[in-house]
Phi, psi and omega in degrees: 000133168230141208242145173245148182201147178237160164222203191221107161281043219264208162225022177234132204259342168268345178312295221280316156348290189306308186287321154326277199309280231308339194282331193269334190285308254044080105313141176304138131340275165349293174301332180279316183298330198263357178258317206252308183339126181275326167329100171005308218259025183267326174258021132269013199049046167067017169272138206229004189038226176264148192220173189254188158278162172085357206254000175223161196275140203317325173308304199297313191286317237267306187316305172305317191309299188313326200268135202265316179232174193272127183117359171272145222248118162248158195290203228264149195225094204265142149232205170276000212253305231147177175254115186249152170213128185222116164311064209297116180228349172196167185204104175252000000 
């Protein structure tokens, strides 16, 4: 199984609370991801492309893993990285 997913990268777990709500109101992903993200993957609008198990730290696969169809949302998500919300965009 391989999953495609963008996220939102902050370092404040209420920064990332707010962009959630604004993302569950229908906010652009995209848009947010290139405003707020600390991640590289920001001025792709948080596309992280395709990844395998094992190819992201565990908190980050087991959240992706959860999420059933693409456009599904997961709530805010800690690692050593940051506070992630992630964005389920394909699954083979």
């Amino acid at each position: 199984m391989e999953w495609r997913a963008s996220h939102i990268l902050v370092a404040e777990k209420e920064k990332a609370k707010k962009i959630l709500e604004q993302l569950e109101n229908g906010a652009d992903f995209a848009e947010l991801a290139m405003e707020h993200s600390t991640c590289s993957s920001a001025f792709k609008g948080g596309d992280l492309g395709w990844f395998g198990p094992g190819k992201m730290v565990l908190q980050f696969e087991l959240a992706a893993k959860r999420l059933k169809e693409p456009g599904d949302l997961s709530k805010v998500v800690q690692t050593q990285f940051g506070f992630h919300i992630i964005k389920l965009t394909g699954k083979r």
